[in-house]
N, C-alpha and C positions, 0 to 999 in steps of 0.2 A: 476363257471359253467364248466361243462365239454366239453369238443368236440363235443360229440354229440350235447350237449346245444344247442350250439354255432350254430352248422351246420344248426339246427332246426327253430332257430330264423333267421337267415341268409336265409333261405327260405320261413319264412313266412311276414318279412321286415315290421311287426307290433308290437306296445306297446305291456310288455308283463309283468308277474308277477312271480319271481323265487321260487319255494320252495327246499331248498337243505336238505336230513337229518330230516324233519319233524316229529314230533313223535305224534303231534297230529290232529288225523283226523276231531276232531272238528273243527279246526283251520281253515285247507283248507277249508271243506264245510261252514264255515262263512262265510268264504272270498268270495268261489265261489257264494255263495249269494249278496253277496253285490255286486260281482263284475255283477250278471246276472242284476238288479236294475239300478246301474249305466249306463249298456248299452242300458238300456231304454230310457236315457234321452241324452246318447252322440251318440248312433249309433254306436256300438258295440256289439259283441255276445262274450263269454267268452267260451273258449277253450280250454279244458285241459286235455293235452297233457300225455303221459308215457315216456321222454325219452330214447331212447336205438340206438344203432350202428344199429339193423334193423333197424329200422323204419328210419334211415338215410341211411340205402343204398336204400329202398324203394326210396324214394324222389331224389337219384342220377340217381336212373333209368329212371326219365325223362328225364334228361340232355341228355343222350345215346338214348333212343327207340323212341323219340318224337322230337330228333332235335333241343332241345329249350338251346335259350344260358342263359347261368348263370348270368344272370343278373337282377336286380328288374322286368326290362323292360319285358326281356325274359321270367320268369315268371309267370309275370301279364298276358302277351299277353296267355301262355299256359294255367291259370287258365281261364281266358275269351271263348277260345278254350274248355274246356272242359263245362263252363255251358252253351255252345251257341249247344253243344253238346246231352247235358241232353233234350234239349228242342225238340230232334228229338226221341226221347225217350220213345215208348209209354206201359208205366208202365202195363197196363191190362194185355197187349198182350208178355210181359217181363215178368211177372210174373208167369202167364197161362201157359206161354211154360215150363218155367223152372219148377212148378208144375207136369206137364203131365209129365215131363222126368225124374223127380227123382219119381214117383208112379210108373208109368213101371219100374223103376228097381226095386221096392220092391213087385210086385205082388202078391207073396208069402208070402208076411209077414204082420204081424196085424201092420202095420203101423198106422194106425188111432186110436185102442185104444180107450180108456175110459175116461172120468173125471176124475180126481182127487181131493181129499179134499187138500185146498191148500192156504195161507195167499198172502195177495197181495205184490209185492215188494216195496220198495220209494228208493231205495240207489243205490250206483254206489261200481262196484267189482274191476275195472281194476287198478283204484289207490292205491288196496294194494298190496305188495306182502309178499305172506300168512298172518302174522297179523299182517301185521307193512306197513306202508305207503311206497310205492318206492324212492329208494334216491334222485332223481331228477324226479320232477313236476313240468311244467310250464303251468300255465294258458294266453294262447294268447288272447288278444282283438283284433278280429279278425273283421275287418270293414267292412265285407261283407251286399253288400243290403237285401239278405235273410237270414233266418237260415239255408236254405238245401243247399246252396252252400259252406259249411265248410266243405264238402266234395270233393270240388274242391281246398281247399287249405294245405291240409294236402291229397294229394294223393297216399293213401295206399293200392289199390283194386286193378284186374287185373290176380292176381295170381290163380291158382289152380280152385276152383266155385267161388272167393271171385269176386262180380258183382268188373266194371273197375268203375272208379269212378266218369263218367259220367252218368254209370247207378246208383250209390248210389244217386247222385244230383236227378237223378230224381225219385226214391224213395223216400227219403227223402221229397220231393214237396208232392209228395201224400198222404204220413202219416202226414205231418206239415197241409193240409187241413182236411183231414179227421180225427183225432186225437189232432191236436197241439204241434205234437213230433220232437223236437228238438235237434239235434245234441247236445252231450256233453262232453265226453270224450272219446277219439282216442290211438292207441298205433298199431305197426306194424301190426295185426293181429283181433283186437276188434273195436268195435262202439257201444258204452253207449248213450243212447236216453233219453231223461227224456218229458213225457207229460203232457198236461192238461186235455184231455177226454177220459179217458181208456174205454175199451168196458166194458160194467156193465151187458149184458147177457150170457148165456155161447153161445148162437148162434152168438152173434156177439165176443166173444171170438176166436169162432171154424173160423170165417173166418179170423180173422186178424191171428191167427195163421196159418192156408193154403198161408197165404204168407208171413209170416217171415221163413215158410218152405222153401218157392219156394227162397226167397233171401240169405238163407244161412240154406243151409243143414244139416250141423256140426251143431248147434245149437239145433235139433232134434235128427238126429244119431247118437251122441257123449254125450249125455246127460244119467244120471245112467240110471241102468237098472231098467226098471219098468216106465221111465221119457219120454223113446225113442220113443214117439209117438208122433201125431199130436197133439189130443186131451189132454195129457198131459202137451203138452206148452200151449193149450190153457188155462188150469186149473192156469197154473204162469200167464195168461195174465189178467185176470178178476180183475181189478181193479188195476192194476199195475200204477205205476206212471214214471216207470223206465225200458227200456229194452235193455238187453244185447245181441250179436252178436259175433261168434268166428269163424276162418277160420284158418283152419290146414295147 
């Protein structure tokens, strides 16, 4: 295990499962199956991880900006802090705003767009890099009471528009109700969701897409050209079983 490894699991101070070097992606998603199964019947969510030195200096920034001491104690107590957090959190009015403020900046432009002809997703992107699996993946068994609070223990948000990750916990809360969407794989800058009730019309497409807008922008305006639209993600969204997140 690397340094980073090490740092990673030293901060998340739960069972865990190492892939070094992997070459087959089969392999993982077996596992991550088995291991999502498992955690049905021990109480455990499966968590997997990209690691990298960001996403470890991420995790150091708590230590610094939050005051919290490096220790299991210090932070459980800051994880606790951030979902007691979330719950002051009100998603509508979080989302809404941030909504209204990235359309007035585009007033001028066809940001809304069209439909697209478009196959549904099921897979996860962040565990390869380019076509070959990353050299180190760790899947945490992450013992949290809920699934939306795995955003509280791999705290990667805060920077740039990327929501802080009391707002992703509660996010999260809201799409795991309305959707069944579950946190699943994390890496300094991404969050891979995989669900059980994708939207099946394009109207209810077009709204869940107006606020995967409003929670990460870059996901729209960084997407090809001819993609860069609302309605464009909602065309990826319509029956997806799996959705990706990116912040610059």
């Amino acid at each position: 295990m690397t340094e980073c490894g090490k740092a990673i699991i030293d901060f998340l101070g739960c069972e865990y499962e190492l892939f070094e070097n992997e070459t087959s992606e089969n392999n993982l998603i077996n596992r991550w199956d088995a291991l999502t199964e498992l955690g049905k019947r021990e109480g455990f969510f499966p968590l997997l991880i990209v690691s990298s030195d960001t996403l470890v200096e991420k995790l150091e920034f708590v230590f610094d900006d939050f005051d919290v001491e490096n220790t299991p104690e210090g932070i459980a107590a800051y994880r606790q802090n951030v979902i007691a957090d979330s719950k002051r959190v009100d998603v509508t009015t979080f989302l809404s705003g941030r909504l209204d403020e990235y359309l007035e900046m585009h007033t001028d432009d066809n940001i809304w767009g069209e439909l697209l002809p478009c196959e549904p997703n099921h897979c996860f992107y962040c565990p390869l890099e380019g076509e070959k699996l990353h050299s180190e993946l760790i899947i945490a068994k992450v013992p949290a009471q809920n699934p939306w609070e795995l955003a509280a223990w791999i705290p990667m948000g805060g920077f740039n528009d990327c929501p802080s990750p009391a707002e992703q916990v509660a996010v999260f809360r809201h799409w795991y109700k309305k959707y069944g969407a579950v946190p699943c794989v994390v890496t300094h800058d991404n969050w891979e969701l995989e669900l059980a009730n994708p939207p099946r019309t394009d109207e209810a497409a077009e709204e869940l897409a107006k606020e995967h807008f409003a929670f990460c922008y870059d996901i729209v305006m960084q997407a090809a050209r001819g993609w860069d639209t609302i309605r464009a993600r909602a065309s990826t969204l319509k029956n997806s079983t799996t959705w990706y997140f990116w912040w610059d």
